[in-house]
VEXTIRO-369172 format. One record per residue (C-alpha): residue in one letter; x, y, z. Coordinates in steps of 0.05 Angstrom, whole numbers, plus 5000, padded with zeros to 4 digits. Layout:
R rest    X    Y    Z
R    a    X    Y    Z
...
! end
This chain:
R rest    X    Y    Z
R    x 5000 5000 5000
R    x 5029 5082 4988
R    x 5050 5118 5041
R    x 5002 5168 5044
R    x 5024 5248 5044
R    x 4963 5280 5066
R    x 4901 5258 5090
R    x 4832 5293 5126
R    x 4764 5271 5162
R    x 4717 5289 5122
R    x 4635 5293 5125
R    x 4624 5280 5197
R    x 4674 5217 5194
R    x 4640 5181 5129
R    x 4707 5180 5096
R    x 4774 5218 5085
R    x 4797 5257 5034
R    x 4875 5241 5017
R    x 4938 5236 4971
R    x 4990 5190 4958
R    x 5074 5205 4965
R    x 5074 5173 4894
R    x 5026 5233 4862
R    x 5016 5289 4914
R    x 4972 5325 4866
R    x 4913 5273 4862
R    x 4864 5264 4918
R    x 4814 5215 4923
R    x 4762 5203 4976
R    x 4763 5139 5005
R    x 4718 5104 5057
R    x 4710 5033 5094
R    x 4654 4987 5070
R    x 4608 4978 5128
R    x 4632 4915 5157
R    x 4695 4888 5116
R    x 4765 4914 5113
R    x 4757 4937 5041
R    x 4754 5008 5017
R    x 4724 5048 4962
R    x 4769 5101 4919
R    x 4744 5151 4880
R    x 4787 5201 4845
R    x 4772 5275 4855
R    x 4796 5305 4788
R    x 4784 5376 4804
R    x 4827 5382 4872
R    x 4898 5395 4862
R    x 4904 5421 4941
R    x 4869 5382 5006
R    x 4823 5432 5014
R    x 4793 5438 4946
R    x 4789 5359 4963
R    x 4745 5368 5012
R    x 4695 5415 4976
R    x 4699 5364 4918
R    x 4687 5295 4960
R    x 4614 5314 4972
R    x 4596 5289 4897
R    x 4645 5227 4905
R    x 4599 5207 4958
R    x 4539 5216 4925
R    x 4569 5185 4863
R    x 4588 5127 4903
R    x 4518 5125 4929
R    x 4483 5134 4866
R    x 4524 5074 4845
R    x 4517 5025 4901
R    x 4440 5040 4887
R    x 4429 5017 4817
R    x 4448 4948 4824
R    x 4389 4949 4885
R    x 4341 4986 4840
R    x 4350 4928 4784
R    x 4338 4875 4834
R    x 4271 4915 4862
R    x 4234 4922 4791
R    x 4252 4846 4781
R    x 4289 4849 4719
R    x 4222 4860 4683
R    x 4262 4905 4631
R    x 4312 4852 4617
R    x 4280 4801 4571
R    x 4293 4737 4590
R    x 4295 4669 4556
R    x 4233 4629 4572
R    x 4262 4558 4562
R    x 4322 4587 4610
R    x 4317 4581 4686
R    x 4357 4636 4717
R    x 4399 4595 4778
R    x 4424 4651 4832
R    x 4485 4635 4871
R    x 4478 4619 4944
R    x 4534 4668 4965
R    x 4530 4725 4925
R    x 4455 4738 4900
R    x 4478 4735 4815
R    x 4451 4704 4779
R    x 4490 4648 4727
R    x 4465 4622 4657
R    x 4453 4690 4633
R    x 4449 4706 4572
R    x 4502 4752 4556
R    x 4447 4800 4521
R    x 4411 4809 4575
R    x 4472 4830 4624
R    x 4484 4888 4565
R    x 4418 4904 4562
R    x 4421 4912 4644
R    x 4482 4948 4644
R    x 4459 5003 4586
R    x 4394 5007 4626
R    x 4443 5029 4695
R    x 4480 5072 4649
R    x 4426 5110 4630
R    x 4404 5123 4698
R    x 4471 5148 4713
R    x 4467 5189 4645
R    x 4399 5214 4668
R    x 4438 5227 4744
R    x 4482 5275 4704
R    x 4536 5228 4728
R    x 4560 5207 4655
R    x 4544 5250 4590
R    x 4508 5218 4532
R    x 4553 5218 4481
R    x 4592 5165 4527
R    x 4535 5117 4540
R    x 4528 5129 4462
R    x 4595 5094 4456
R    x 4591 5053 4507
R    x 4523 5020 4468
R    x 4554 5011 4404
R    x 4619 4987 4426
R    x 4570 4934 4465
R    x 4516 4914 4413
R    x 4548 4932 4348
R    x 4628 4897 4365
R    x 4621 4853 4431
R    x 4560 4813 4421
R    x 4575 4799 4348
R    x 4641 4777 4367
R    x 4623 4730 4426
R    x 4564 4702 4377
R    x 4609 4690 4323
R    x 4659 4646 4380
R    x 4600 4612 4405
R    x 4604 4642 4480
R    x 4549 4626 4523
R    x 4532 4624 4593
R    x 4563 4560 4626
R    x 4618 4549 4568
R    x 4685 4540 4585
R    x 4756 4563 4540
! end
């Protein structure tokens, strides 16, 4: 782990704004997931000084929020957006809550439906979940058809 070279409380405790000896000049926010050891990073582009850090770590919370949400909103509507293969049982995982078997498409589908949320968030601008779609549906699926990559194969 980098030594860290500056580092400050910030929002009542949630987390702490702070910079590494390696790059002085970036700051990220970081805070403890509830319960583990881990942590979450975010950069904070904008702050070049520990102050202008902690003005800026107020939307890498909510970010962070806003992101740890989405996953919990797919689960609530019941993937009724995703469609699903009829003649497929979705199996979930005892540990984790995924599912397996899934058809690729409708993880892509999923994951542009998040990034639209995030787009709509003002947390990503169009023009990237644009890309991001294409790059999906027009290059990755094609290519994973064309291989023969389906849920449960193995290289």
């Amino acid at each position: 782990m980098p030594a860290i070279a500056q580092k400050a409380k910030a929002l009542s405790g949630k987390g702490v704004v702070l910079s590494y000896v390696d790059k002085p000049d970036n700051f990220y926010w970081r805070e403890q997931v509830p319960g583990t050891k881990r942590y979450l990073h975010r950069l904070l582009p904008n702050a070049s000084t520990i102050e202008e850090a902690l003005e800026e770590c107020i939307e890498a919370y909510t970010a962070l929020r806003q992101e740890q949400a989405a996953p919990e909103l797919i689960e609530s509507l019941g993937h009724s957006q995703v469609p699903q293969d009829s003649s497929r049982r979705d199996a979930r995982t005892s540990n984790s809550g995924r599912y397996k078997n899934r058809p690729v498409e409708a993880c892509v589908r999923e994951f542009i439906d998040v990034e639209q949320r995030r787009v709509e968030a003002d947390l990503l601008k169009p023009r990237t979940l644009r890309n991001k779609s294409q790059a999906l549906l027009k290059q990755m699926l094609p290519y994973l058809a064309e291989q023969r990559v389906t849920p449960g194969s193995r290289s």
